[in-house]
C-alpha positions in Angstrom: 115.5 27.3 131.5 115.4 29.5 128.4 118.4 29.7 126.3 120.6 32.4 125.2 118.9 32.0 121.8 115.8 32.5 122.9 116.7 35.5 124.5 118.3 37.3 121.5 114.8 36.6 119.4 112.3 37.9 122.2 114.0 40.8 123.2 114.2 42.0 119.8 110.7 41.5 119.0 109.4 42.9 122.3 111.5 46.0 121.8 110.6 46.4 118.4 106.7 45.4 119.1 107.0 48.3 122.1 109.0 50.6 120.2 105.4 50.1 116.9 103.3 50.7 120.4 104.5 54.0 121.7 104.0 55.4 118.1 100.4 56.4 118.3 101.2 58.8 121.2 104.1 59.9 119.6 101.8 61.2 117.1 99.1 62.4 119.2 101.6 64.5 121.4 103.1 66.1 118.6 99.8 66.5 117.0 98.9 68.1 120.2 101.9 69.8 120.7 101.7 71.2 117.4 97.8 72.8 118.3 98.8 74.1 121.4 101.4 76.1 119.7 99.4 77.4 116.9 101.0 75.3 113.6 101.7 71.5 113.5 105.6 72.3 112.7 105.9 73.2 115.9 104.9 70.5 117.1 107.3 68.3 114.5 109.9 70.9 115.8 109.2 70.6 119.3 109.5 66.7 119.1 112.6 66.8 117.2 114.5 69.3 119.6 113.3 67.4 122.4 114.2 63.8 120.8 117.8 65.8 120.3 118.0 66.5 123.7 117.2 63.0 125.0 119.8 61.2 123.0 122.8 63.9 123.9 122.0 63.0 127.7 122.0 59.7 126.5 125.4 59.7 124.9 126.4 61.7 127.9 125.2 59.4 130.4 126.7 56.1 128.9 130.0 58.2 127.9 129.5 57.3 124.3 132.7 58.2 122.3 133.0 61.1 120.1 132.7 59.2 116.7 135.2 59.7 113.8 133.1 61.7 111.1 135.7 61.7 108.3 134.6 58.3 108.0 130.5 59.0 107.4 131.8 61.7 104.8 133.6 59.1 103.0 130.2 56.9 103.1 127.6 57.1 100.3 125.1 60.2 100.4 122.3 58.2 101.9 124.5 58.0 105.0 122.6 61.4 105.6 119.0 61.4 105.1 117.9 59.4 107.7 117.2 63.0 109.9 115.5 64.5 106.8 113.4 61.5 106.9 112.3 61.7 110.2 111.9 65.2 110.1 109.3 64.3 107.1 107.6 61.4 109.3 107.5 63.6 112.9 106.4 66.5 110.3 103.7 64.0 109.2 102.5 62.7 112.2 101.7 65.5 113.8 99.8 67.2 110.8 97.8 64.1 109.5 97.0 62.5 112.8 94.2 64.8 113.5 92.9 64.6 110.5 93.3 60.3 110.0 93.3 59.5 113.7 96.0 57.4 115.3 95.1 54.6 113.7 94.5 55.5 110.1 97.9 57.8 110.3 99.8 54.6 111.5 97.8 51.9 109.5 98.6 54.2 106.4 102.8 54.3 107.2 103.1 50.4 108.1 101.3 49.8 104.7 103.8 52.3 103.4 106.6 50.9 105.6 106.4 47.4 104.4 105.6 48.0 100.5 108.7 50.3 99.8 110.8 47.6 102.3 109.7 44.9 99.8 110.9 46.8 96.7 114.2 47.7 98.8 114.5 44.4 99.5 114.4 43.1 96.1 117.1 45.7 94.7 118.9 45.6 97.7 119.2 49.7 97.6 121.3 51.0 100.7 123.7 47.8 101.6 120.3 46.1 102.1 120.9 41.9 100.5 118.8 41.3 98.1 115.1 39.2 98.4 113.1 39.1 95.3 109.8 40.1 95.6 107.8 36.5 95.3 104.0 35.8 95.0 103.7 35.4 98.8 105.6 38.3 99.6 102.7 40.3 97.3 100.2 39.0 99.0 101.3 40.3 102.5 101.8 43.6 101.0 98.2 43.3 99.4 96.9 41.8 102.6 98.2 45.1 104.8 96.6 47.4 102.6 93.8 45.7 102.5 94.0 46.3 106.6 94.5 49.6 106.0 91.1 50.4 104.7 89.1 48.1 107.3 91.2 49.8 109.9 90.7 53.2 108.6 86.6 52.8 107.6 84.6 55.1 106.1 87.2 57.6 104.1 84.7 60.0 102.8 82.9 60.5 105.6 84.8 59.9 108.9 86.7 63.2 109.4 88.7 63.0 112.6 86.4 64.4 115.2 87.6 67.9 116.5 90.4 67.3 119.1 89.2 68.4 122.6 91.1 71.9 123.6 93.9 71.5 126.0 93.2 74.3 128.6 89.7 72.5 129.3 88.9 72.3 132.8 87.6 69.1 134.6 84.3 69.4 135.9 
């Protein structure tokens, strides 16, 4: 029988590891989203409005309480730039994944991911404990980025290959 333990490390991990997976088609369907519509901040709009709408039925559904916002004001300023930041990332996404592909638009933010959490870590910037960065720790970062290049290939010569149009017809 698995234990209770058990269960609060693998559902985490599979959450989070499904969470990483649906990512490239997040950016492929605002990318595409984006062409369809004639400029790629549509697309970061239309993913953003639609993401909006998703977690108010959400927070309708499971009668989610209206939350006390007097005490976010009272927080520090970062409280608040989590939505810029993902404006910047969905933004992103749907711009540079035609141009890096999926997988160099995604190998590119875990390597960014993971080096600015390291340096967060270390100065424990926004209620974050402190980790020092360590020889090991340098490595992995060092390890990833040397991923992202084998992942990514050839970066002078492999443009992204010209997305097929989305009124084609099957034949």
């Amino acid at each position: 029988m698995y234990s209770k333990t058990l269960l609060f490390i693998v559902v985490p991990v599979a959450m989070a590891f499904l969470a990483g997976a649906l990512l490239p088609f997040q950016a492929a369907g605002n990318a595409a989203v984006g062409r369809a519509l004639g400029h790629w901040l549509w697309g970061a709009f239309t993913s953003l409005a639609v993401s909006s709408l998703v977690v108010i039925a959400a927070l309708l559904i499971l009668r989610v309480p209206v939350p006390d916002v007097s005490k976010a004001l009272q927080g520090p300023w970062w409280l608040w730039i989590g939505g810029v930041l993902g404006a910047i990332y969905v933004a992103g996404a749907a711009a540079l994944t035609p141009k890096l592909g999926a997988a160099g638009f995604l190998a590119l933010v875990v390597a960014g991911q993971i080096l600015m959490a390291v340096i967060a870590d270390h100065f424990g910037v926004m209620g974050l404990g402190g980790k020092p960065i360590s020889l090991v720790r340098l490595a992995g970062v060092v390890l990833i980025l040397c991923g992202v290049f084998m992942v990514q290939g050839n970066w002078a010569t492999s443009a992204a290959a010209k997305p097929p149009a989305l009124n084609q017809s099957e034949g």
